[in-house]
BAVOTOR-278366 format. One record per residue: residue in three letters; x, y, z of N, C-alpha, C, O, CB in turn. Coordinates in steps of 0.1 Angstrom, whole numbers, plus 5000, padded with zeros to 4 digits. Glycine has a CB too. Example, Ala and Ser with C-alpha at 12.3 -4.5 7.8 and 13.67 -1.06 7.14 Angstrom:
<rs>
ALA513249435078512349555078513249675078514249675085511349555090SER512849785071513749895071512950005079513450115080514149945057
</rs>
This chain:
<rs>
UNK407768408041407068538041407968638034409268638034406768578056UNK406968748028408068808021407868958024406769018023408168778004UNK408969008030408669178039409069288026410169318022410169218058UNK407969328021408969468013408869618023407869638030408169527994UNK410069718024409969768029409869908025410969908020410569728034UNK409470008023408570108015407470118007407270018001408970138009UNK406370228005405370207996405770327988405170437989403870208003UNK406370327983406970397967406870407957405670407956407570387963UNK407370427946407070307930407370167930406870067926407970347917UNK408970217938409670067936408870007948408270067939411670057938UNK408469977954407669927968406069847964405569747968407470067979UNK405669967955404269967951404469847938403969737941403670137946UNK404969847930405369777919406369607923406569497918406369907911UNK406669667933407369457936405969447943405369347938409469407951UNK405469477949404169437960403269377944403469267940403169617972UNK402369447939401969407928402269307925401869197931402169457919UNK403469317913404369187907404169037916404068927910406169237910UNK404169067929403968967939402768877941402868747941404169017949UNK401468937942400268947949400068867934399468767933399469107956UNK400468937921399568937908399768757911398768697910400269017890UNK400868697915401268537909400868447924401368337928403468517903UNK399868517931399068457939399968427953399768357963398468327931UNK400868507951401668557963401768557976402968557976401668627963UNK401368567990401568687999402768768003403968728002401268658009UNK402268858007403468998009403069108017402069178013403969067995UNK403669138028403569238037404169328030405269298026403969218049UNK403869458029404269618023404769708041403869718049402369728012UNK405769748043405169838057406469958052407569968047405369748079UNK405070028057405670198049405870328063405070328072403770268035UNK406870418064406970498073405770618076405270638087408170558070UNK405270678062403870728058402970648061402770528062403670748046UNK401970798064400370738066399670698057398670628058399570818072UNK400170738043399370728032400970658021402170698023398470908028UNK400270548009401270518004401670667993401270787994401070367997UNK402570577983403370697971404370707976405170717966402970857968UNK405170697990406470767990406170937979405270977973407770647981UNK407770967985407571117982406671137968405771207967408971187981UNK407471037956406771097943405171087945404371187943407271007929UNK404770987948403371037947402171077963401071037966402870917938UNK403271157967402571177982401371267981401371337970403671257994UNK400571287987399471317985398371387994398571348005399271237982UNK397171477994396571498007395371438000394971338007396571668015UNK394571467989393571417984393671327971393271207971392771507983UNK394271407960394371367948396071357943396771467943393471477940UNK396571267939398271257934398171347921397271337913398871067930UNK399171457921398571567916401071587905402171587910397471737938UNK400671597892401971597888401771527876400671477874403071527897UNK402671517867403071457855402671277855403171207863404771497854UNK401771237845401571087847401071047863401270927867403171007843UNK400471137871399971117884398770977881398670887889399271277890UNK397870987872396970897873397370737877396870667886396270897859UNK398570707867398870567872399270527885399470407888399670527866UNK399270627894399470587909398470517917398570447927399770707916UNK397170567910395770497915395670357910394770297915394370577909UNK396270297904396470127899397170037911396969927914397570117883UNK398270127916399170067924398170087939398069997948400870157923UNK397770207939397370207955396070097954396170007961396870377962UNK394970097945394269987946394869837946394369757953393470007936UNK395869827937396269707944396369667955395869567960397169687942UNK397569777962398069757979396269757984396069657990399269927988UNK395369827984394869807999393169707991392069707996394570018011UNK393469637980391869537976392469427977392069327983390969547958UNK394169427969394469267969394769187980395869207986395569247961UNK394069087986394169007998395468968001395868948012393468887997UNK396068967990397768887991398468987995399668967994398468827977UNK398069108000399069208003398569258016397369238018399169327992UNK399369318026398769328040399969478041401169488043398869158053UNK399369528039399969688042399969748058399069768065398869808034UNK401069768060401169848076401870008075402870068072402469748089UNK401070028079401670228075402170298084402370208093400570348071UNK402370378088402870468104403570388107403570368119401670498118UNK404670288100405670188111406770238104407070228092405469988112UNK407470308116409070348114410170228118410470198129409370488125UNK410770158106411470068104412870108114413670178107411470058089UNK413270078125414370168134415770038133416970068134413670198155UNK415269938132416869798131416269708124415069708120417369688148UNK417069638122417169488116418169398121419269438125417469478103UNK417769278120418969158122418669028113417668978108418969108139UNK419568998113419368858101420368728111421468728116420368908080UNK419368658109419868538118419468438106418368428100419068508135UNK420468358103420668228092420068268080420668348074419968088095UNK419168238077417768328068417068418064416868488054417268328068UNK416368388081415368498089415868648091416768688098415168428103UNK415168708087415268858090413968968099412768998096415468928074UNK414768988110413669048119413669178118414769218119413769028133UNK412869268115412969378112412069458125410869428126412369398096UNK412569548133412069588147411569728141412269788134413369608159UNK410269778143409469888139408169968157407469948167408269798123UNK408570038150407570178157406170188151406070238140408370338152UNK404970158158403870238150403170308164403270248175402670108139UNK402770378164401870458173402870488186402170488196400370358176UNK403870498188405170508199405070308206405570288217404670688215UNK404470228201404570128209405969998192405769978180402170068215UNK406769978197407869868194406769718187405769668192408869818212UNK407169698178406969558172407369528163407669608154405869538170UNK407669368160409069318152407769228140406569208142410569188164UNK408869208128408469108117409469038118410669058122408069168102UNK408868928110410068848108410268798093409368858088410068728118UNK410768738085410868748071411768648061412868698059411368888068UNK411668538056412568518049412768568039413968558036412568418048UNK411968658028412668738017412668898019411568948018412068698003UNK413668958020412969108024413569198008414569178001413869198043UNK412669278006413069407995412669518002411669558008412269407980UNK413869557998414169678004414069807997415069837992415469668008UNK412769917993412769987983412670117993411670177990411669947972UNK413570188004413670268005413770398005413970458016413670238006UNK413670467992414170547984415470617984416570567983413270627983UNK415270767987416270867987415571017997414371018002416670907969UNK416571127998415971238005417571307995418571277990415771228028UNK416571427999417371567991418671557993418771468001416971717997UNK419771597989421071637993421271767996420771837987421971617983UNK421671828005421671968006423471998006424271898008420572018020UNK423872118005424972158006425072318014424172408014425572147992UNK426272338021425572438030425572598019425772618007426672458046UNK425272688030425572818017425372908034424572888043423872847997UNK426272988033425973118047424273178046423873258038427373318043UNK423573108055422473168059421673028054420573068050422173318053UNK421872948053420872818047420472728062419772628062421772698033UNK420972788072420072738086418672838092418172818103421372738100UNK418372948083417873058091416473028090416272988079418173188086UNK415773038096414073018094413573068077413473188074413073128107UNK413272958068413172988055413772968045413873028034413173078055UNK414472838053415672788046415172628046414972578057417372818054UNK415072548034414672428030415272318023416472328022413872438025UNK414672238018415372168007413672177997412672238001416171978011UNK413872127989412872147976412072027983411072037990413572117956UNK412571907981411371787992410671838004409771758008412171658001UNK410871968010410471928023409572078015408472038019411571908041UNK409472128012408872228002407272157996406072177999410072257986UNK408072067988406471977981406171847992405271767989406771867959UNK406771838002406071738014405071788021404071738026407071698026UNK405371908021404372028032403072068021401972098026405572218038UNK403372088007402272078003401571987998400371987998402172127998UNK402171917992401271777988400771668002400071568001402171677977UNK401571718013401071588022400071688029398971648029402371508034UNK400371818034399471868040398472018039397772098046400071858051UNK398872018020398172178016398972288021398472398019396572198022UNK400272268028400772408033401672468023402372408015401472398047UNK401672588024402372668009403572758016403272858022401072807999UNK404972708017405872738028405872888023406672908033407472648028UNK405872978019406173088019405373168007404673097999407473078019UNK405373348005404373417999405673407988405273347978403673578005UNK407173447987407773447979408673347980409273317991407973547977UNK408973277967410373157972410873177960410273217951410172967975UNK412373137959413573127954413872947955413972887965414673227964UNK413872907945414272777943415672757934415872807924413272707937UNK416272697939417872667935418572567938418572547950418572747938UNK419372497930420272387929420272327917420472397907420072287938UNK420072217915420272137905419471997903419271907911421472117907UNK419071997887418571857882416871917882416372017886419071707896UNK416271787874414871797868413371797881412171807879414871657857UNK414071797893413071787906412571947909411471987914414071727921UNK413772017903413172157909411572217903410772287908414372277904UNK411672137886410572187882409172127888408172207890410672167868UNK409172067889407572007898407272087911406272127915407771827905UNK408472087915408172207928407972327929407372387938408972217935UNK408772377915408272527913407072527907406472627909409072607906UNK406472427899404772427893403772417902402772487903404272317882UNK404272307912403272267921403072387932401972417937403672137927UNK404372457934403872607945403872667935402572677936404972697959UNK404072727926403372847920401572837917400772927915404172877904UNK401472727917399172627913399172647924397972667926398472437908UNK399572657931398772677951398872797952398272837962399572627967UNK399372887943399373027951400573157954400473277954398872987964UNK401573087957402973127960403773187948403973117938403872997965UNK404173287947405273377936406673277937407373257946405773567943UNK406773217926408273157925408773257922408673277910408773057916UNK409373357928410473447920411973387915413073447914410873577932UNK411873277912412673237901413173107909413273077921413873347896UNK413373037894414172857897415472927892415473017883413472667885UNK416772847900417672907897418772777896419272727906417973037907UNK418872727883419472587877421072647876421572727868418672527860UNK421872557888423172597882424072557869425272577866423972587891UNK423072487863423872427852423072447839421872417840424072267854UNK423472497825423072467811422272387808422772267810423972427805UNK420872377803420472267797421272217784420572147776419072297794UNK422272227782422872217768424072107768424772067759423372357763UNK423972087783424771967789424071847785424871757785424871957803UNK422771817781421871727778422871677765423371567764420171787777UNK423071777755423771717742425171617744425771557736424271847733UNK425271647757426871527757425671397758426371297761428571547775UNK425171377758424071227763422971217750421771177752422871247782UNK423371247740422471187725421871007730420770967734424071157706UNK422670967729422170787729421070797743419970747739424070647733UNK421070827756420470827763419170917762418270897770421270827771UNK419071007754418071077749417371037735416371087731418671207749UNK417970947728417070907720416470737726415470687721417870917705UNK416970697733416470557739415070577749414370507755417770477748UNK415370737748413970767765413570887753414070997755414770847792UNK412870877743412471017742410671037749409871107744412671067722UNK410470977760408870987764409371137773408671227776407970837773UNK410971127776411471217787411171347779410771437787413171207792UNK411171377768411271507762409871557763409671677766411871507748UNK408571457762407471497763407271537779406571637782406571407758UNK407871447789407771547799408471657805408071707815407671497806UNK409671687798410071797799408671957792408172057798411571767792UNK408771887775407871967777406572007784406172117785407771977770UNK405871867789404971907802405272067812404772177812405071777812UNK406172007817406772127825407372247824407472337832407572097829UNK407772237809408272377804406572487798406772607798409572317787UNK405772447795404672507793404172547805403772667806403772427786UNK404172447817403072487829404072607834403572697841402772347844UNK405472607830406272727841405672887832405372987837408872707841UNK405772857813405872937811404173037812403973157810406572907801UNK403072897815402072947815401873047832401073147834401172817811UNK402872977840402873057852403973177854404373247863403072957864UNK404173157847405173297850406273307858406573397866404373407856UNK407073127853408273147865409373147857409873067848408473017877UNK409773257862411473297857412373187861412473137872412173447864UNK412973147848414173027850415773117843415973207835413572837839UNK416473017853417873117852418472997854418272907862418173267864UNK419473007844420172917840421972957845422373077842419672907825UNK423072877850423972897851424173007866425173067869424272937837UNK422772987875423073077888422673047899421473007899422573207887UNK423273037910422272937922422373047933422973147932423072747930UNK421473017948421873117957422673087961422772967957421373157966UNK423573117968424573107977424573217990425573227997425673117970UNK423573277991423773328005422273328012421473298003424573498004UNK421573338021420173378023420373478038420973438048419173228025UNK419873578038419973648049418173628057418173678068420373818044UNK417273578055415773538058415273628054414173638059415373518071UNK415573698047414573828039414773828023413973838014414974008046UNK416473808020416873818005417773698000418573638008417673968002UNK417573677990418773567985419473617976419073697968418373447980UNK420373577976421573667968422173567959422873467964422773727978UNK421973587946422573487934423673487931424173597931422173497924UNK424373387927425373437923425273357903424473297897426673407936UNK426173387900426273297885427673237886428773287890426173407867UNK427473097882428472967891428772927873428072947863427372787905UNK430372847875430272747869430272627866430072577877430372767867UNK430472517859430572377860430772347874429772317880431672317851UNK431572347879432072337893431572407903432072387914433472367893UNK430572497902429972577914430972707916430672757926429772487929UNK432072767910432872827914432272997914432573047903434072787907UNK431873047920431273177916431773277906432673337911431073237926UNK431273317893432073337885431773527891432473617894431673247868UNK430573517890429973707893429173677905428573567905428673797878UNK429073767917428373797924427073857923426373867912428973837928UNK426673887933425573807934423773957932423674067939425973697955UNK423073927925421873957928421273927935420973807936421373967922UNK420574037943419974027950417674027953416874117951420774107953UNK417573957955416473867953415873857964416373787972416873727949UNK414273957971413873907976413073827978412173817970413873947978UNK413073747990411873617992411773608009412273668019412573437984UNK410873538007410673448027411373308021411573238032408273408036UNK411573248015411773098014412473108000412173157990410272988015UNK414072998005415572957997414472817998413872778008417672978008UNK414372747986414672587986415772537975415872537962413172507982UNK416472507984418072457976417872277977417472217986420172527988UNK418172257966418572107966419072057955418472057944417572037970UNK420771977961421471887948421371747944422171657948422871877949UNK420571727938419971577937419471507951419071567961421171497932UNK419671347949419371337960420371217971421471217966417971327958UNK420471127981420871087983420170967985418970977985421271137987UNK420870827986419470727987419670688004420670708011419470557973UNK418670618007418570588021419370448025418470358027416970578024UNK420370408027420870278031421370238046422470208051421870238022UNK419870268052420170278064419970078068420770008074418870418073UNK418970048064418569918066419669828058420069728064417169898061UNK420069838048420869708037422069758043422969668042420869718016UNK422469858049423869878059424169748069424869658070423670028069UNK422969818076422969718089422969588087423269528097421969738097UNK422369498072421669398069423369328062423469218056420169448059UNK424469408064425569338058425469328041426069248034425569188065UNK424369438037424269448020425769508012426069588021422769568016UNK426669528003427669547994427169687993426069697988427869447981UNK427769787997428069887992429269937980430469907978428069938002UNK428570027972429470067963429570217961428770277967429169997951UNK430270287955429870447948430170437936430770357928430770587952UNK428970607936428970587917430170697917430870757925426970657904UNK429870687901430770757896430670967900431371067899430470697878UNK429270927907429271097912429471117928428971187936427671177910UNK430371007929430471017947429170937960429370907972430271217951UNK427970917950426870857959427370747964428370687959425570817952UNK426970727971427070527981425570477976424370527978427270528007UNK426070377971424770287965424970167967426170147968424370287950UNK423770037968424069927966424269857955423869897944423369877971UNK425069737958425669647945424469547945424269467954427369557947UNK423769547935422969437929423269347917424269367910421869497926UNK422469257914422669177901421269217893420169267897422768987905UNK421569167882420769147873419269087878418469107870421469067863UNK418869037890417869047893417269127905416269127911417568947892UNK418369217907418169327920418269257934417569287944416569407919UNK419269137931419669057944420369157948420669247939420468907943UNK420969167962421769187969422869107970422969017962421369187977UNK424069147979425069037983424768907993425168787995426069117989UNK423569007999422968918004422268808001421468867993422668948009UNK421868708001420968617991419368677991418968737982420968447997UNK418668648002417368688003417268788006416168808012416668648010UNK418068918003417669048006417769097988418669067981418969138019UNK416869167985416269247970416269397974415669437984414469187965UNK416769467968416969627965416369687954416469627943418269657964UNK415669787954415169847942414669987944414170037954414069767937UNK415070077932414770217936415670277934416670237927414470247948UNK415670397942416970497944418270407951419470397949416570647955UNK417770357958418970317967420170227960421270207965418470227979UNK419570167944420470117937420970197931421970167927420370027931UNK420570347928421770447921420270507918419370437920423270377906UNK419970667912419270757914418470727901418870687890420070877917UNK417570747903417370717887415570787883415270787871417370497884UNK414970827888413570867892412470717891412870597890412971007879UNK411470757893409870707889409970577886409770467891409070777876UNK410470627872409870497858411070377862410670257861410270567835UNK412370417866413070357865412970227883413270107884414170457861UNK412370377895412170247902410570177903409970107911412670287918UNK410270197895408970067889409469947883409169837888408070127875UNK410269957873411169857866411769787875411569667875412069907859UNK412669867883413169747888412269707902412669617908414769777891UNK411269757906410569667917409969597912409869497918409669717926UNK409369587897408869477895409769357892409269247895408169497887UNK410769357887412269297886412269227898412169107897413569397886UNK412369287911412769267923411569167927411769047930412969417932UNK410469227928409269117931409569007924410168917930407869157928UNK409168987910409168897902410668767908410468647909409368977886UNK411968827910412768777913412568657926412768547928413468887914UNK411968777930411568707949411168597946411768507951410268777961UNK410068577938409168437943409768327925409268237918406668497945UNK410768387926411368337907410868257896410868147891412368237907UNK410268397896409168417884410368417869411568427870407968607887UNK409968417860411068477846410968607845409868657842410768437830UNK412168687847411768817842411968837827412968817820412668907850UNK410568917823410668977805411168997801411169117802410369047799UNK412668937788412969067783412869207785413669297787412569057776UNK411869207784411269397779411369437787411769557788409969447775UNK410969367798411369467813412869487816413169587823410869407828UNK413769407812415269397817415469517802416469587803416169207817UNK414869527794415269597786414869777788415569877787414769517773UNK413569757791412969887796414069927809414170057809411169857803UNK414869877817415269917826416569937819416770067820415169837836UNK417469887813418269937805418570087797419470167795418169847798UNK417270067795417170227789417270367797417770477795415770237784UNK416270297810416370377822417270467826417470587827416370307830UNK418070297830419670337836420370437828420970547831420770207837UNK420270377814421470467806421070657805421870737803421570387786UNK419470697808418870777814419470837831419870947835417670707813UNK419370737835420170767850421270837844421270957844420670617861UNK422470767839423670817840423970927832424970997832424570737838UNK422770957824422871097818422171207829422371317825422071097801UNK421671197837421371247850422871327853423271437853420771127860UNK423171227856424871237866425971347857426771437861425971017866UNK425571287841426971397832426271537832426971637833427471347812UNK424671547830424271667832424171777847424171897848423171637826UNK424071687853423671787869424871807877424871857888422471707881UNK426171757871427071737883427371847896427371967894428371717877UNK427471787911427571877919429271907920430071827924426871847931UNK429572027915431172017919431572027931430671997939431872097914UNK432972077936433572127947433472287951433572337962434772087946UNK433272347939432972497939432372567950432772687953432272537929UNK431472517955430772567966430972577980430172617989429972517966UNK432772517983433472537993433972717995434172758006434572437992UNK434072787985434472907984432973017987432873137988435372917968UNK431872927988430472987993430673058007430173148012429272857994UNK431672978011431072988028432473068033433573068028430772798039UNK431773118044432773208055433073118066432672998067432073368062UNK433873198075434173118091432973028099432972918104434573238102UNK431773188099430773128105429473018099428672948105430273228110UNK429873038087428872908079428772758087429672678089429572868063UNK427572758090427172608102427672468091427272448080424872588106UNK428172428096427972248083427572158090427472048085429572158075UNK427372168098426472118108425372148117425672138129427072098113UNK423972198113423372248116422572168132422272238142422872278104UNK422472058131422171948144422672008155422172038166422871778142UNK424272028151424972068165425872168162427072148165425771948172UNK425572268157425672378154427272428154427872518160424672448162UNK427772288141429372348140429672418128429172398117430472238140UNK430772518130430772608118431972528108432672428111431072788124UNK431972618096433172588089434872578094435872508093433072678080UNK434572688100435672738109436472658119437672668122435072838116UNK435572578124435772438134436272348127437372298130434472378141UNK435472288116435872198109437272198101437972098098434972188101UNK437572328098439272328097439972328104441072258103439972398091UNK439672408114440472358123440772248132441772238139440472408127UNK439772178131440371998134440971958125441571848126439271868137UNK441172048111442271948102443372008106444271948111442271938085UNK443372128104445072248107445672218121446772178124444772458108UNK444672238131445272208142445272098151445872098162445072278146UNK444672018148443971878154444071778150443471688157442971868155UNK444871748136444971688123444071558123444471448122446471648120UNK442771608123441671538114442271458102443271518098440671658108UNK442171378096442571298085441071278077440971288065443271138091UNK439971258085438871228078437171288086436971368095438971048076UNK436271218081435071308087434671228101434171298109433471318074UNK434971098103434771048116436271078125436371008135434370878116UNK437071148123438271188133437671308138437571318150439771208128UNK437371428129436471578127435571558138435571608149435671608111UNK434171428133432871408145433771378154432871338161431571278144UNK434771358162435171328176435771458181435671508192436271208177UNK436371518171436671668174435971748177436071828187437071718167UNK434971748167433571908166432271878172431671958180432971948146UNK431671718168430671688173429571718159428371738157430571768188UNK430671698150429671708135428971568128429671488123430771778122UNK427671558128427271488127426571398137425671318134427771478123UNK427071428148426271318160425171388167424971378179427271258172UNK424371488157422771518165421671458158421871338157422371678164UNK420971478156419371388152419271338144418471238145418371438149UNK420271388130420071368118421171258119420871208108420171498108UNK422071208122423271178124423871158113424071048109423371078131UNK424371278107424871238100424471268084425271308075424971138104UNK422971228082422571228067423171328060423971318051420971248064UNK422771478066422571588058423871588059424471548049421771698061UNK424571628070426271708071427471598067428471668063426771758091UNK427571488066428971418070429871438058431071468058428771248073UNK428871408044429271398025429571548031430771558034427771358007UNK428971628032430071778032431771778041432971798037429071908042UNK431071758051431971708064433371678057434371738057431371568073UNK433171558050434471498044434571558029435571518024434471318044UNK433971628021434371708010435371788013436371788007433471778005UNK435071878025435172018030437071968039438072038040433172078045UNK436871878042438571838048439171738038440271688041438571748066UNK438671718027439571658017439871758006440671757997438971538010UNK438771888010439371987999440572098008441072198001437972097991UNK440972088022441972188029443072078027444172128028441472228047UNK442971928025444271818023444471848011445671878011444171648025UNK444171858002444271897986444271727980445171687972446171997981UNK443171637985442971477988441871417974441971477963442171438006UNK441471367975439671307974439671197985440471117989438971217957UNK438571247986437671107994437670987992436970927983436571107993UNK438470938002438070787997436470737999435470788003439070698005UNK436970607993435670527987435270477996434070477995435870427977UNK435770438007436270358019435470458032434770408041438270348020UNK435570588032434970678040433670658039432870638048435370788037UNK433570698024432270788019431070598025429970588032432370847992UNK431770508020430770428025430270398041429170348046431270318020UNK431570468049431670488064430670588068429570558073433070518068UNK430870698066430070788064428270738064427570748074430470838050UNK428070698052426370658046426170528057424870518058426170588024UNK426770448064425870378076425870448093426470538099426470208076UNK425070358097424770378103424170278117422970258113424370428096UNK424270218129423670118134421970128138421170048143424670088146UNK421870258135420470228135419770328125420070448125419870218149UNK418870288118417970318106417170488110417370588103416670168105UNK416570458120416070578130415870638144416470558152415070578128UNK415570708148415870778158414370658172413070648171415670998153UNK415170628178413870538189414270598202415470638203413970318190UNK413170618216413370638228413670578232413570458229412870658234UNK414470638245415170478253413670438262413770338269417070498267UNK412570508263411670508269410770378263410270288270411070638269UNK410570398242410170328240410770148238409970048235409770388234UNK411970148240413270058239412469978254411869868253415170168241UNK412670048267412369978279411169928280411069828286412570038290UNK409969988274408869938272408769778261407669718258408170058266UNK410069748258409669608248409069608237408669708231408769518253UNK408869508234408269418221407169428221406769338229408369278219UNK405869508215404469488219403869398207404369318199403869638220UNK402669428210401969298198402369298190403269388189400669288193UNK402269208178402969208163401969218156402069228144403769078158
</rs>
């Protein structure tokens, strides 16, 4: 049996790949509805190249060879010889799969970094911005300020400015002119330029001011205050002031390896600090029967985790993979890593924050704390700090705060981070948050 775990691109596209060669394959997705974030939805998948998402969802729910389970929050795994049991949540009641080939296409979620006032009611990431409207029509605010970094901001500022909402400005801390150090990766993808210009018409036909070289760095819940940064985030001029009801800040994103953690999968980092999995050329794992695809092998958008879920599927049941697809993915990647030389997040944004700035918003620890478990408590790293402060061990455990956590005390050592951390850091023993209520209740039907 073969378990994939997401309905995504990369999820939607190995499921396919699978079913097409007379297959079976269980899909089970956290959402009620498939797409994963890119193509999440309340009626119509609504964005750049949105139509082809209707190919994939008719697959998942006509093709017999595919058996879709939705609302099941994937919380553990275990792998015994082969076999992989994967323990899930649907309706608050516990029930397990079991699996000899699993793919794992879990995506990614926002990266956030802190900034004084980015816990205050009105304070977001750009995902949870277009989750609230494309999953459920809600328009987070009358005025918003969008800011951080990389090509995600624009969809979000088109898609709330067509619903209604004043973008009073996307605020990109970096040059588009960084694109010119990456010639070769821009002439191997030029379909990218047509969708840039997609996007660059819909902003200018809406009337959203883009600002280049300036991000917020402060939000008081009424105004945001810009500042103009450079390469490194370092605030070069202070700050204008900007009012809004809603900051959506977000630096790329992070990928989810909550499951291939636990599953004994090879972690690695890229060259921008991410923790990603080590795959092969057919999007194996270290593990044998475990397949990865998506963000979680290194960041790459859409097109790229299509490619490789079909890779990944095809692999599973060892089919030949195409040329053209190993080649289409090639192109991708080399696309990905021009991602990485253009958007970089620096260290600059440690000089953002004051005493009281939260970096831990779960359990509400400030900056202030966090050095001082290095100065006076001598913290060495971000799990000595969580025993100190209690940073990181509330709901989130960890996702959002820890990569700061250990930035923020390897920049008071005058250090980097090891490699060794950062992978410590990104796991986790369990995938999601379960009751001990629903825990004592057992194993219910399968």
């Amino acid at each position: 049996m073969i378990v994939i775990v997401g309905a995504g691109p990369a999820g939607l596209a190995a499921a396919k790949a699978i079913a097409r060669h007379g297959v079976s394959c269980t899909v089970i997705d956290a959402a009620s509805k498939p797409g994963g974030q890119y193509w999440r939805f309340r009626d119509l998948v609504q964005g750049y190249k949105s139509q082809r998402a209707y190919g994939y969802f008719d697959e998942l729910r006509s093709n017999p060879k595919i058996t879709y389970i939705n609302a099941a929050q994937v919380w553990s795994a275990t792998r015994t010889n082969d076999l992989v049991t994967l323990n899930y949540l649907q309706a608050g009641i516990e029930k397990s799969l079991k699996c000899q080939t699993l793919i794992l296409t879990t995506g990614a979620y926002d990266r956030s970094i802190p900034f004084p006032g980015w816990e205050k009611p009105g304070s977001m990431t750009p995902g949870a911005a277009q989750a609230l409207l494309k999953g459920h029509g809600v328009v987070v605010g009358k005025k918003i300020a969008i800011s951080g970094t990389g090509p995600f901001l624009l969809p979000v500022a088109v898609g709330l400015a067509e619903a209604g909402a004043e973008v009073v400005g996307v605020f990109e801390a970096h040059s588009p002119l960084r694109w010119l150090r990456s010639p070769i990766a821009l002439a191997f993808n030029p379909e990218k330029f047509f969708e840039l210009l997609y996007y660059a018409k819909k902003i200018k036909k809406l009337s959203i001011p883009m600002k280049f070289g300036k991000v917020v760095t402060e939000f008081s819940g009424s105004t945001a205050f810009v500042s103009r940064v450079n390469s490194e985030l370092s605030i070069k001029r202070s700050s204008d002031e900007i009012q809004c009801d809603v900051v959506a800040s977000g630096w790329g994103f992070v990928p989810d390896l909550s499951l291939g953690g636990i599953l004994g999968c090879k972690e690695i980092v890229s060259v921008d600090g991410t923790v990603i999995f080590s795959v092969d050329r057919n999007q194996q794992s270290t593990v044998g029967n475990i397949f990865i695809a998506g963000e979680a092998t290194g960041i790459g958008g859409s097109d790229l985790a299509l490619i490789e879920g079909e890779i990944a599927g095809l692999a599973s049941i060892n089919k030949r993979i195409p040329f053209t697809l190993r080649f289409h993915r090639a192109r991708k990647q080399l696309f990905a890593r021009a991602l990485i030389r253009s958007y970089p997040v620096g260290n600059g944004w440690q000089k953002w924050l004051d005493a009281k700035t939260l970096i831990c918003r779960c359990e509400e620890v400030s900056c202030s704390q966090v050095l001082s478990s290095v100065v006076e408590l001598k913290a060495e790293d971000s799990r000595t700090s969580k025993l100190f402060t209690r940073a990181g061990m509330g709901l989130c455990q960890g996702r959002v705060c820890s990569r700061n956590v250990s930035e923020i005390i390897a920049g008071a050592k005058g250090v980097p981070v090891a490699d060794t951390e950062r992978i410590s850091y990104s796991n986790r023993p369990l995938a999601a948050p379960i009751s001990l209520g629903s825990l004592a209740d057992g194993i219910g039907e399968k």
